[in-house]
N, C-alpha and C positions, 0 to 999 in steps of 0.2 A: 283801141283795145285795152280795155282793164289789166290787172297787174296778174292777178289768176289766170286769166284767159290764157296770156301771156307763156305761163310757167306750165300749163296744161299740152299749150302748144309743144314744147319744149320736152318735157316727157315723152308726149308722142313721138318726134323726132332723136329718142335717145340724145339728147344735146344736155344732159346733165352727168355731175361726177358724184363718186360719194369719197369722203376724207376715208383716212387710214380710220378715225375716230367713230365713224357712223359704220361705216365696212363690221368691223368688231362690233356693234351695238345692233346689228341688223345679224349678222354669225349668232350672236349669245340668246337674242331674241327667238328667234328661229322665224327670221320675218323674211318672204320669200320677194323678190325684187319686184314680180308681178301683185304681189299685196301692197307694194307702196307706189306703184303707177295707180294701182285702182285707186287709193286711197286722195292721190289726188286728183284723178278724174272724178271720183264723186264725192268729192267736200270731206270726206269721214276722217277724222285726226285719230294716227293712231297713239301718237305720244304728244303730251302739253309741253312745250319749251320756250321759257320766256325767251325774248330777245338777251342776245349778248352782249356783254359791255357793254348793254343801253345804247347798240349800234346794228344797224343793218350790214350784215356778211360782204365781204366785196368777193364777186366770185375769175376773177377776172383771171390776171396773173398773178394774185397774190394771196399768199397764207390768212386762212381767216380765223388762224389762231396768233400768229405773231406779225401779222404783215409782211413776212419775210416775202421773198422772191421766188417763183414757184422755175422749174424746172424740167422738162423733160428729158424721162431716164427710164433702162430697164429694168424691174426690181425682181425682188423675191417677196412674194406674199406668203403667209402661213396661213391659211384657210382654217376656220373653225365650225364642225358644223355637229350638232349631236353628238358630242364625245368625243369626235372621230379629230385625227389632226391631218390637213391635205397640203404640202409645199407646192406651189406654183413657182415657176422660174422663166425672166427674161415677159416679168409684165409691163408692158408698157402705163405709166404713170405719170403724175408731174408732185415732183420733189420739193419742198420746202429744204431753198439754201439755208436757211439760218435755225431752225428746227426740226428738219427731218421731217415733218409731217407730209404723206402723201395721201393723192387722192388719184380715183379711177372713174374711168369715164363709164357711162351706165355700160355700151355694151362689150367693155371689157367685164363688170363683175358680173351681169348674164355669162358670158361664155364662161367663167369659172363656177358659176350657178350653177351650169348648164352640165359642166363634166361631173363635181360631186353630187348631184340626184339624178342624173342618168347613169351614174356608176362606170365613167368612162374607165376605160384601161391608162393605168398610169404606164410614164415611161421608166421609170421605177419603184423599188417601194424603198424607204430608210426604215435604218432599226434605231428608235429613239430611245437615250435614256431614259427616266424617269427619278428625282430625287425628292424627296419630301424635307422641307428646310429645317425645322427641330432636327434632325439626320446631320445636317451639315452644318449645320448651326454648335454641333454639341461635336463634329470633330476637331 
């Protein structure tokens, strides 16, 4: 089996994560998680990204931004989707010991896909500040 075939499989089986890093880059985009399954079921690239550090990702237990040691923990995610801001709480993740970076597995970010454009009922709502930094900058 080829390396595509491979990772096509893989998608189907939800057997993939996405970092705290692509998470946000998929929010800001407005890229829906079934837009990037299709996109690897049928070849279409939707963003160009050289390889990194001139190295192929290790997706294993390890941070693929500092190598650190990945961890499983329950987090708080801050959801961003069209302006709106959505806290999730007690996400199952795996944590970068040595950077903090985490990642989630595909069908934990569906199920939170799933609540902010089904417009589920939160279990609460928070009333969030808002500062503009020149403001605080200049007290």
């Amino acid at each position: 089996m080829d390396t595509l075939e491979h990772i096509r499989q893989q998608v189907r089986a939800d057997n993939y994560e996405f970092s705290l890093h692509a998470e946000r880059e998929r929010e800001n985009e407005h890229i829906l998680v079934a837009e990037i399954e299709q996109s690897v079921a049928s070849g279409e690239m939707l963003e160009d990204y050289q390889r990194i550090r001139g190295r192929e990702r290790e997706t294993a237990m390890k941070c693929s931004f500092c190598d650190g040691e990945l961890e499983e923990r329950l987090v708080q995610h801050e959801y961003r989707w069209e302006g709106k801001l959505f806290v999730f709480e007690d996400v199952p993740a795996r944590v970068c010991r040595q950077c903090g970076e985490k990642y989630f597995d595909a069908t934990v970010v569906k199920a939170m896909e799933r609540a902010v454009l089904g417009q589920m009922r939160p279990k609460c709502v928070l009333k969030v500040p808002v500062y503009t930094y020149a403001d605080v900058a200049a007290a």
